[in-house]
N, C-alpha and C positions, 0 to 999 in steps of 0.2 A: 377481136384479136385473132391472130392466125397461130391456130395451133397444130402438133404434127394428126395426120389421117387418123391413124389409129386411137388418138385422145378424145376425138371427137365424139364418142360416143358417151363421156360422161356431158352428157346436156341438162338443160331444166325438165325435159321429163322423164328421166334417168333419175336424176335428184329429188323429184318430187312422188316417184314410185317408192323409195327408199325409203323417205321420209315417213312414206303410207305404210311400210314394211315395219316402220321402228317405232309408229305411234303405239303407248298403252305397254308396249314389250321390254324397249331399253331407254337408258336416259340420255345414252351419246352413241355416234358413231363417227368414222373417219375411214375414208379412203382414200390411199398412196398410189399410183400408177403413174407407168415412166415404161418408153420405148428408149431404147439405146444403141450403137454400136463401137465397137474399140476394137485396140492392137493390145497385143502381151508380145514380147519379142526378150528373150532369156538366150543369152550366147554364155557358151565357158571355156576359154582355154581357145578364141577366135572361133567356138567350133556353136553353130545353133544348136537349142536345146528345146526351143520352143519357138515358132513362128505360126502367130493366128489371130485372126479378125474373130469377132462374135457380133451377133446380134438377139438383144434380149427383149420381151415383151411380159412383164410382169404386173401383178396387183395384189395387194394386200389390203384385207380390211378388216376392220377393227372395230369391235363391240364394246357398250361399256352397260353394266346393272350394280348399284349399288355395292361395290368393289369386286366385282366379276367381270374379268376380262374374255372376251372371243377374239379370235383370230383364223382367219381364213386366208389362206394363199389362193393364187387361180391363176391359169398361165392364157385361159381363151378371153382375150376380152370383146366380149358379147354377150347383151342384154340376160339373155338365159344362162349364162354361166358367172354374170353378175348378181346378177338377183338371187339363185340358187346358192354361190357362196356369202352371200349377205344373210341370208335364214339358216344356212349355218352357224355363222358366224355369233348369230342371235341367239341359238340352243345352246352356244357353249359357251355364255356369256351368261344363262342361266342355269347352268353347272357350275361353272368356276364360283359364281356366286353363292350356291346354295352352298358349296364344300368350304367356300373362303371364311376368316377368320375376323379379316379388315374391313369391316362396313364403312364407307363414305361416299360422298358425294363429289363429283366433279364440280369445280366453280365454271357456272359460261363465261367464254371469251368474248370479247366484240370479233364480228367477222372480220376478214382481212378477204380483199378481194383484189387480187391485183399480178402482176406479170412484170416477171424476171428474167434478163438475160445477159449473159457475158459476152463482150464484144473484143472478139480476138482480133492481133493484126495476122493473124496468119490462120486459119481454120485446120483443124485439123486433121477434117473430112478432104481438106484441099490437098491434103501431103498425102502421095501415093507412097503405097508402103515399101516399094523398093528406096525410096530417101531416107525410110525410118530405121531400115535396117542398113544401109552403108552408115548412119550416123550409129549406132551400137557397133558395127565392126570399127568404125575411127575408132573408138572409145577402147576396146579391146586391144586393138594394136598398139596405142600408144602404150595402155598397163603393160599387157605384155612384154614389149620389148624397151620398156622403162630402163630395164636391168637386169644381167644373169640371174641376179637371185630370187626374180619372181617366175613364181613356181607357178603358181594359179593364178586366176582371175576370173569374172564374172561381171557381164554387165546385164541388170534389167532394163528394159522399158516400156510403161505405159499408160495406154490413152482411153481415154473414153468420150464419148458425145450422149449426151442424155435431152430427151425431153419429157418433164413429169407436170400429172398434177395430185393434186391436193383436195378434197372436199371433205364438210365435216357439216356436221348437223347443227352448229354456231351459224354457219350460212357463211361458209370461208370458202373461195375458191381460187385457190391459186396455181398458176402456171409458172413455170420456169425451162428453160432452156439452157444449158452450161455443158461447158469441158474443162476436163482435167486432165491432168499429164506430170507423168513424173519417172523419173531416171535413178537406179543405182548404180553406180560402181566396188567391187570389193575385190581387194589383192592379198597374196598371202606370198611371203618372203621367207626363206630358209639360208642358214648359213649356218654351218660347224653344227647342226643338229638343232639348231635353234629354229621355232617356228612363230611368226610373228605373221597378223591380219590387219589390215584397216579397210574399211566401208564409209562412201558417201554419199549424201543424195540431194536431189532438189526436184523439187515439184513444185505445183501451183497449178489454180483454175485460170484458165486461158488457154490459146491455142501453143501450136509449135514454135512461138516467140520464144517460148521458157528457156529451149533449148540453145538459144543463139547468145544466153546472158552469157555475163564474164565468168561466171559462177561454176554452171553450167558447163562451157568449152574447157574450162582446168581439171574438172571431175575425176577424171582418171589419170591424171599428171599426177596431182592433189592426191589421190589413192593410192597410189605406186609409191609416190614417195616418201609416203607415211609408213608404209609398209617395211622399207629398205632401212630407215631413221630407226625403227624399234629393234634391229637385228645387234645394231650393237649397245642398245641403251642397258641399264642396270636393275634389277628390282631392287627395294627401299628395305630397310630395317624399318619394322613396324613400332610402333608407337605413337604417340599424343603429340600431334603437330600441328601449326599452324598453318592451315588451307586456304589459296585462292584458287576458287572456282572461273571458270572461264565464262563466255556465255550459255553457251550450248550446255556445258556440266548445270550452271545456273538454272536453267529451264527444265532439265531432267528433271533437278531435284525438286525445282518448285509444281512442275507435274505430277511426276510420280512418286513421290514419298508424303509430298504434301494436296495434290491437287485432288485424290481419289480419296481422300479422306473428309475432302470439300463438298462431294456430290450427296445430295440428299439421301438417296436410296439408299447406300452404305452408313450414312447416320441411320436413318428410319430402322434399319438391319441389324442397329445397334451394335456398327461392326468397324468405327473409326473414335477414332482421339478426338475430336472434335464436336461429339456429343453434348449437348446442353452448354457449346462456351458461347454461343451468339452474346454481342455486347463485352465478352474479358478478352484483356490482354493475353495474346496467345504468341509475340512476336516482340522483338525491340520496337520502339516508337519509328523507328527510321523505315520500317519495313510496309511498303504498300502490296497488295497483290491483285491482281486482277484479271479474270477471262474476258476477252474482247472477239469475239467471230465475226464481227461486223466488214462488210466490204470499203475499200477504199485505203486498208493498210499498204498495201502493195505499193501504190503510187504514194504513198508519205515516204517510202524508204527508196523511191527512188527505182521499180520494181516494174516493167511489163505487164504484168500481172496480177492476182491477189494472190494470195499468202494462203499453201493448202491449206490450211484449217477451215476458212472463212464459210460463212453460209448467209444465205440471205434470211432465210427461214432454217428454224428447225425441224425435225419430222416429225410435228401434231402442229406445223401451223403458225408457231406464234417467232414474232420476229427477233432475229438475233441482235444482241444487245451486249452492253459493257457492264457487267457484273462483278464491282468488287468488292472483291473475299475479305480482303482483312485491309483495313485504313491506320496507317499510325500503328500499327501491332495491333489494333485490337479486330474481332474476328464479326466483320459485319455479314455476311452473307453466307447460304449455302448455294452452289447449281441446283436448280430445280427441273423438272418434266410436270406436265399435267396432273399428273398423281400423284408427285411428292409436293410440291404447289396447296392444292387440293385437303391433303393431309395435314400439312401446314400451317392452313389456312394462311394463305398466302398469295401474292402475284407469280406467274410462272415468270422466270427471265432467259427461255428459249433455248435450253440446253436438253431437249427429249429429242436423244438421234437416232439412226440407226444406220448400221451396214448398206441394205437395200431398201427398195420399194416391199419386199415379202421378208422385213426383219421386222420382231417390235421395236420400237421405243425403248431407248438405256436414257439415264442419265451419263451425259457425257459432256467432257470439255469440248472447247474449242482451237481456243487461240490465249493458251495460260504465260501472264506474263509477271513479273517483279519489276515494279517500279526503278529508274532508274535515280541514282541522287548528283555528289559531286565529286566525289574521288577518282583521281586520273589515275589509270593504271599503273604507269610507270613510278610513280609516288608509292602507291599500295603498296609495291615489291620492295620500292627503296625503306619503308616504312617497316618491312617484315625479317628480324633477323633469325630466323630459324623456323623453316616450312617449306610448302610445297605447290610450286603451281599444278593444277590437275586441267586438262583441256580435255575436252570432248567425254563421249562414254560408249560405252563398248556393252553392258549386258549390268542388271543390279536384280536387286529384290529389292519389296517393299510389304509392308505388311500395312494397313491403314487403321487396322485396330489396336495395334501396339504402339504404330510410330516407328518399328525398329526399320533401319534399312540398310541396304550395302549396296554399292556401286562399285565397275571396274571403270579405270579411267584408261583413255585410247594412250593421252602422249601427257607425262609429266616433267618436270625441272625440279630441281633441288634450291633452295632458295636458301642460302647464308649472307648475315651479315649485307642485306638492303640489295643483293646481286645474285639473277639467273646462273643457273651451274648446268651441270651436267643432267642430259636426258636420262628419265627413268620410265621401266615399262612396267606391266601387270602392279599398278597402287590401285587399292581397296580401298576406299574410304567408307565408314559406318559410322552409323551414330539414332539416337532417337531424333524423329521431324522438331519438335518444339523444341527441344534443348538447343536443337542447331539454329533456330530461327531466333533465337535468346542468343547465342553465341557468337554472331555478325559485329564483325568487327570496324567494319568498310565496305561502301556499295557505291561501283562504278558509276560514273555519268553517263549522260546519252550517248557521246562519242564511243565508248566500248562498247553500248547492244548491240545486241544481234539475236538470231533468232535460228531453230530448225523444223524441219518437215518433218512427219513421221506416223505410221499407224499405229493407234492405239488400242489393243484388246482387250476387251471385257466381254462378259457374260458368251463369248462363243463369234463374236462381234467384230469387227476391225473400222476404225473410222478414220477421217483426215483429223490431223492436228498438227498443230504449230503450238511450241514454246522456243524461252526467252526470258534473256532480261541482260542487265550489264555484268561484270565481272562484279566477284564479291566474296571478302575476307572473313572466313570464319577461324574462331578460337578452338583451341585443345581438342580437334577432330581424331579419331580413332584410327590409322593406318597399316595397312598391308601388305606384303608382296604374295603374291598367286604364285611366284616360281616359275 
């Protein structure tokens, strides 16, 4: 297989030194490396703020002793700057050990040996970057001159080209080759003292097609005039109302209030609601959930591209996969990584990621979705005589050892008597995750899904994800006005 120059140095006597390096000393290793280069292009206000290419050469690797981790960075990759942070990486993989508390064992993988690559119709390397920044000035001008009453604006964007591999003392060697790309727009609207923002984005692994979807070219229409709609809308008298969620709010919630409470480490940490319920009902019977990373969602929905969360692999190797959380309400699954797998005594289902080629491994989602069922939207609303649609979200908290959370919503309606009313802005919704999962009153069909792109932090981290799922009715939700 043709892999880029620089990679070529992890060969079978490179692997087989390593090998020699870790007999008798540790029980696992793995090494990540990946050449790369990309655009960042940040305008505000029409005006740059940021215009730059990079080019990065990185390695990480990674020791394993009897629940003692090593980790070594190294930016030269060459034999002698491999090898030496490999025997590092080994000392402090017999430190973390000797101070650690957690003794276990890794379970071995079957190797994986194989090669990945994304097939764009337009490359990204092919678009000179004078195209990439008249396409962020469109983007600009249209927000800006939207309307008098946009005040600011900001567009980001961008891209990256990677080529990595993967080897691990399982006898796994995998290579990949991919791009990614992705655009924000965000506007901020002032009237009578009043100050109102909306933000939107789209990404995806593939080339510069991303940018040519329907989606895509509305981005900062779509932003602007979300922006100028909140200037005269209402805040809400708070109290106990009947909420339908949109999709996007749908995916928030089933991410982050409920998805980080799904991921092993945070069980193992003893630091989520979801502690010891594997097998109970933890949802209504109507309620499916599921993480899917798998490639090929893109083109089901009709897509250029795949869907930013997606991964072929996760970052120890093992293949991404459909892993669902909870079937019928009751709570079949955690995310796992090598180590909470391992701990578990369990199969890993491909969820150990990270930032870069030089981050460890987190448990993390991918692509968190809610099952869709039969309820047509426009029914839900007729069906609901006193509540509140909530669309999109704007910023929340969540806490995954309590369950508590809060959420702002971007654009809301006033729903009386089976009929949309009047817009309202800054609603809060709160509640505990399983009360609200008990509390579903109605869950849209396939025709409402949809889904969003977005980075997800943890542990210092940020990763690609996607959620989703259809619209969906929940009972006596707790609400707010921000003011």
């Amino acid at each position: 297989m043709e892999i880029a120059d620089e990679l070529t140095i992890f060969d079978e006597e490179l692997i087989t030194k390593l090998n020699q390096l870790a007999s008798n000393k540790i029980e696992y290793w793995d090494i990540k490396s990946g050449v790369g280069t990309g655009t960042n292009l940040d305008f505000t206000d029409q005006k740059s703020k940021e215009i730059s290419s990079y080019e990065i050469r990185e390695c990480g690797i990674r020791t394993f002793k009897n629940g003692g981790w090593g980790f070594t960075v190294i930016k030269d990759l060459s034999n002698n700057s491999i090898e030496k942070g490999f025997r590092n990486a080994i000392k402090l993989a017999h430190l973390t050990e000797s101070l650690g508390k957690n003794k276990f064992t890794l379970k071995e993988r079957d190797p994986l040996i194989k090669t990945f690559r994304i097939n764009s119709q337009h490359n990204i390397d092919d678009i000179n970057i004078e195209e990439k920044i008249d396409l962020v000035k469109y983007h600009e001008k249209i927000s800006s001159t939207y309307s008098s009453a946009i005040k600011n604006t900001r567009t980001f964007y961008m891209d990256g080209h990677s080529n990595s591999v993967f080897i691990n003392s399982f006898g796994s060697y995998i290579y990949q080759d991919l791009s990614v790309l992705r655009m924000f727009t965000l506007a901020y609207a002032q009237k009578d003292g009043i100050l109102q923002r909306a933000v939107n984005s789209v990404g995806g692994i593939g080339g510069f097609e991303i940018t040519k979807t329907e989606k895509a070219s509305k981005l900062s229409e779509k932003t602007a005039k979300e922006a100028i709609e909140l200037l005269d809308a209402k805040s809400p008298v708070g109290g106990k109302f009947t909420v339908i969620m949109d999709p996007k709010l749908t995916g928030t919630f089933i991410h982050e209030a409920f998805g980080h409470a799904a991921e092993a480490d945070t069980v193992l940490n003893k630091e989520s609601i979801l502690e010891g319920k594997i097998g109970e009902k933890v949802a209504i019977e109507d309620i499916t959930i599921y993480d899917d990373p798998t490639m090929g969602q893109g083109k089901k929905l009709n897509l250029p591209y795949e869907l930013f969360g997606s991964y072929f692999v996760d970052d120890e190797g093992i293949p991404s996969q459909k892993t669902i959380i909870i079937k019928d309400g009751i709570l079949n699954n955690y995310l796992h990584s090598l180590e909470t797998s391992s701990r578990m005594d369990i199969a890993p289902n491909g969820h150990g990621r990270a930032s870069s080629y030089t981050a460890r491994p987190q448990v993390r989602m991918g692509i968190t979705i809610l099952e869709p069922k039969d309820w047509d939207v426009e029914e839900m609303i007729k069906d609901t005589k006193k509540g509140i649609l909530c669309q999109d979200f704007q910023y929340g908290y969540t806490d995954p050892t309590t369950g508590n959370f809060q959420f702002k919503c971007k654009l809301s309606y006033k729903i009386e008597n089976g009929e949309r009313k009047e817009l309202m802005r800054d609603v809060a919704l709160s509640g505990m995750t399983l009360e609200v999962l008990n509390k579903i009153s109605a869950i849209g069909n396939q025709d409402s899904f949809s889904f969003s792109d977005g980075m997800c932090g943890k542990g210092g981290q940020g990763v690609r994800v996607c959620d989703g799922g259809p619209f969906i009715r929940a009972e006596d939700i707790t609400i707010g006005g921000l003011g």
